[in-house]
C-alpha positions in Angstrom: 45.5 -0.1 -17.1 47.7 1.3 -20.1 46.2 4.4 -22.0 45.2 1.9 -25.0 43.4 -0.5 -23.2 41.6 1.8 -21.3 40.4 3.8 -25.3 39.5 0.2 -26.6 37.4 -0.3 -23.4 35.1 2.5 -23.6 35.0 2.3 -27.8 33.7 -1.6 -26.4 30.8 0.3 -24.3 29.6 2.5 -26.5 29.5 0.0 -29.0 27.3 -2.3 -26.6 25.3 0.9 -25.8 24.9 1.6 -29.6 23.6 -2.2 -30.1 20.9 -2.5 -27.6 19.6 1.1 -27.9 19.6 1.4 -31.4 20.4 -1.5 -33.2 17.5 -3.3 -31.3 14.9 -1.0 -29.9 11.9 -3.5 -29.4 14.1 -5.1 -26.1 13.6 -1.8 -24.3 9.8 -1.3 -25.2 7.9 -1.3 -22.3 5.1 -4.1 -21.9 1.4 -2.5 -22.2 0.2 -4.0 -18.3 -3.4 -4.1 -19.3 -3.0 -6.1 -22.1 -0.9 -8.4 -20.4 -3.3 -8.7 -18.2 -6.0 -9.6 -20.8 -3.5 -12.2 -22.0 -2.8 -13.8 -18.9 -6.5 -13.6 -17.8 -5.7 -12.8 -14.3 -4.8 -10.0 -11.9 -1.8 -10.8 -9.4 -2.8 -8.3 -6.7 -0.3 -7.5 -3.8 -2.3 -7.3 -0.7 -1.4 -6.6 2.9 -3.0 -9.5 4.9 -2.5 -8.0 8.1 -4.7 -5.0 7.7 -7.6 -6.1 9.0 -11.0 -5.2 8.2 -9.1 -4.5 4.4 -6.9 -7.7 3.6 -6.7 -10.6 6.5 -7.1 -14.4 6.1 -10.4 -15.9 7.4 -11.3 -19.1 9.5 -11.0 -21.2 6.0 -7.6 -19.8 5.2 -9.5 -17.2 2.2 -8.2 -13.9 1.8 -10.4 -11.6 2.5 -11.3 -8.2 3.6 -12.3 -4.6 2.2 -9.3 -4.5 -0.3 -9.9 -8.4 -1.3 -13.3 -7.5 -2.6 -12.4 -4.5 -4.4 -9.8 -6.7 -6.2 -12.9 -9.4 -7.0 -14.9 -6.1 -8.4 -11.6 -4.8 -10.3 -11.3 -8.5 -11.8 -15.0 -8.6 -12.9 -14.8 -5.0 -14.5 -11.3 -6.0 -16.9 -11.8 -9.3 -17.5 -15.4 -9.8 -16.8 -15.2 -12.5 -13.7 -14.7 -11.2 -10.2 -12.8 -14.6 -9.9 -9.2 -13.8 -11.8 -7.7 -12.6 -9.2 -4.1 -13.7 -7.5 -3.6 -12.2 -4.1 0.1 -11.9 -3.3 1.2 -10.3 0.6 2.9 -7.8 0.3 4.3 -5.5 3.0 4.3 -1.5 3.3 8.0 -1.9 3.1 8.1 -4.2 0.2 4.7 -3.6 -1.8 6.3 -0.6 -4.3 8.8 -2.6 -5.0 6.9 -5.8 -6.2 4.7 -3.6 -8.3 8.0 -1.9 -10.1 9.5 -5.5 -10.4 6.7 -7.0 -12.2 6.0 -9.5 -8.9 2.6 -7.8 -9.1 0.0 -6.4 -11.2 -1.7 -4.1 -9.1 -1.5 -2.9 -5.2 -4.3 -2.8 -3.5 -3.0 -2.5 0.3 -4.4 0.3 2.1 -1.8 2.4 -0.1 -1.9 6.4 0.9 -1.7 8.6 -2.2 1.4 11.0 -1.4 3.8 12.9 -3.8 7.0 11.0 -2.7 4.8 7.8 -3.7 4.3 8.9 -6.9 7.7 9.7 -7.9 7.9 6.0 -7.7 4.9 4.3 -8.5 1.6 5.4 -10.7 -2.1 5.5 -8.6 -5.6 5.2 -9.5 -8.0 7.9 -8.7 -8.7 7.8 -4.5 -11.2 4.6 -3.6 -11.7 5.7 0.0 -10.2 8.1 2.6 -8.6 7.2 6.3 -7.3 9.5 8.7 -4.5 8.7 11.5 -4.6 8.2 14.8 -3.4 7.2 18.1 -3.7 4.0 19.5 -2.9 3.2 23.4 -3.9 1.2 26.3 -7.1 1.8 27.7 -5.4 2.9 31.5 -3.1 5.5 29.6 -2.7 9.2 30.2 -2.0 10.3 26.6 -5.2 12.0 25.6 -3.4 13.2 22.6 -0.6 13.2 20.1 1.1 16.3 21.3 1.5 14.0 24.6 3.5 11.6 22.9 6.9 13.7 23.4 9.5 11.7 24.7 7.2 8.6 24.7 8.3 4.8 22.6 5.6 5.2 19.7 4.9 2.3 17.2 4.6 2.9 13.2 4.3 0.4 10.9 7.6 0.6 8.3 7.2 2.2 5.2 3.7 3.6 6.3 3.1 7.9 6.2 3.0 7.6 9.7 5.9 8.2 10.6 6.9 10.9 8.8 3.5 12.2 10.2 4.9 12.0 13.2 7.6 13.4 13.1 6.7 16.3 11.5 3.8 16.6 14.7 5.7 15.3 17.6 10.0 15.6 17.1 11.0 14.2 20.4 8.8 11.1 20.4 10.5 7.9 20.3 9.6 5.8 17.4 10.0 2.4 17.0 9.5 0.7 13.8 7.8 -2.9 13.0 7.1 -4.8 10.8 3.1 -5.8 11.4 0.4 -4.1 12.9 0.1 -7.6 15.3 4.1 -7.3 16.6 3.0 -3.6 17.3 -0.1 -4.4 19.0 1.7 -7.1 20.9 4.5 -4.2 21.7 1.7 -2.2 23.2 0.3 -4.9 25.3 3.6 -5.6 27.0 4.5 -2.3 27.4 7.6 -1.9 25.4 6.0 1.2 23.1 3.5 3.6 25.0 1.4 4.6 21.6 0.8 3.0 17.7 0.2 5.7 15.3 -1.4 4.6 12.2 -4.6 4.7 9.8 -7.7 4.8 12.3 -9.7 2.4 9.7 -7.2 -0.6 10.5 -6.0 0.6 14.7 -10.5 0.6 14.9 -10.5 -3.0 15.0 -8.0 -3.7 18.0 -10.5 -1.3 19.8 -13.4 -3.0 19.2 -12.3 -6.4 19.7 -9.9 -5.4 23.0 -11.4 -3.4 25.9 -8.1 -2.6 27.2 -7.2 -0.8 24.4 -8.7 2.8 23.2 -8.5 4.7 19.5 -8.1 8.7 20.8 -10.8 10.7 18.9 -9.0 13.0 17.0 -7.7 12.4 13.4 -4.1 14.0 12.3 -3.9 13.9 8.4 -6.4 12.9 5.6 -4.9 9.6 3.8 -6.6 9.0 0.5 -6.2 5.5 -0.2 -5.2 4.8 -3.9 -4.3 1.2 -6.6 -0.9 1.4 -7.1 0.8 0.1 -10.2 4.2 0.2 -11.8 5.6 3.8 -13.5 5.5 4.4 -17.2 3.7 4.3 -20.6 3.0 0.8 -20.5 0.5 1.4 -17.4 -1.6 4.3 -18.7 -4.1 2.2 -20.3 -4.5 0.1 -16.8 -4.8 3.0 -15.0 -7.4 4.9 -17.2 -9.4 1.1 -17.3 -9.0 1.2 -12.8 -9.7 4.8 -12.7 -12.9 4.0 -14.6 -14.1 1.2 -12.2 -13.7 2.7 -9.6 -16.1 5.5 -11.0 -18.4 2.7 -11.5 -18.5 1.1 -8.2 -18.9 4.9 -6.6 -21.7 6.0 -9.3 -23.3 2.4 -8.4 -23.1 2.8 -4.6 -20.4 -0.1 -4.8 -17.6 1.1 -2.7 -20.0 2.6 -0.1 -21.3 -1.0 0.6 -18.0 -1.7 0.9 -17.3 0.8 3.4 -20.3 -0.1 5.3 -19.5 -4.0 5.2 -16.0 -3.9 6.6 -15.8 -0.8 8.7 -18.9 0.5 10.0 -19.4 -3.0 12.2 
């Protein structure tokens, strides 16, 4: 490109530049999510459906689950009926994404509050707390996660735990999947030796399978946080979540939630 052409092209760029960031300001101001919200009069909530006791599908094809009801009490507290709500799956791998995008609203998906996270997305105030563990088959030797060196372990992609892992146990051979049923299923066959994950969701393949066993101890605290996009235009969400999730703690709310889903 000749000397000229390439002066008139950038004069062209800052001139487009000039236009849309000057010229007309009000295309780069940033919706207000909570009024939108109130707008629409519905909350598209991304949800993990195969996190069982906390987002799963029922017998009837409902979602349903710990983080399904908190998205009812969340819709009753904003718009005043527990009924507004739009579940959306989402994936650990896919769920930050969605919520940047626009996809969704709100995340409520078993989402650990972490400092990497938040350079990304924005979080309410901590709902409830889980802890990680080690899940293996009931004849196993590993009685805990410093035997897992050298052994296949299963984490869940775009989880903490497997940076937890690695951090605690270098040489262990992690495999990554998509679910928490193909790693369950990866367990049962034999191809990984171990899952690591949040002991509220590996709890319920040991209660409903004998042949599987949740080792006692726990190896981080994972505060579980609503996660919504970055920026201005979610600080009045947030402040309006933050609040209700005071609410159903000072009323006792999220303990019968607690109670309901996990303690069984």
């Amino acid at each position: 490109m000749k000397k000229p052409a390439i002066i008139c092209s950038i004069i062209f760029l800052l001139m487009v530049c000039f236009y849309f960031f000057f010229l007309r300001p009000e295309k780069y101001v940033e919706n207000d999510l909570y009024e939108d919200i109130l707008q629409k009069g519905v909350i598209k909530v991304g949800i993990n459906i195969d996190s069982k006791p906390f987002g799963f599908t029922n017998e009837n094809g409902d979602i349903v689950g710990y983080d399904a009801d908190l998205a009812h009490y969340i819709a009753q507290y904003i718009l005043n009926n527990r009924d507004c709500v739009e579940f959306i799956p989402v994936t650990p791998a896919n769920r930050m994404l969605k919520a940047s995008t626009g996809e969704i609203d709100i995340i409520i998906a078993t989402m650990t509050i972490t400092p990497q996270r938040r350079e990304i997305i924005d979080f309410s105030i901590p709902y409830d707390t889980a802890g990680q563990a080690v899940l293996v088959n009931a004849s196993s030797k590993v009685t805990s996660i410093s035997d897992l060196g050298g052994l296949n372990v299963g984490v869940i992609w775009g989880t903490t735990a497997e940076k937890n892992l690695i951090n605690l146990v270098p040489t262990a051979n992690i495999l990554g999947f998509k679910s928490y049923q193909e790693a369950y299923s990866a367990l049962k066959t034999g191809k990984i030796n171990a899952i690591t994950s949040d002991d509220t969701i590996l709890s319920r393949f040991a209660i409903e399978d004998k042949e599987v066993k949740l080792l006692p101890k726990r190896y981080s605290r994972e505060p579980y946080g609503i996660g919504f996009r970055k920026g201005k235009g979610s600080q009045k969400l947030k402040q309006n979540i933050d609040n209700a999730i005071s609410d159903m703690k000072q009323k006792n709310v999220i303990n019968r939630l607690h109670n309901k889903w996990l303690e069984n």
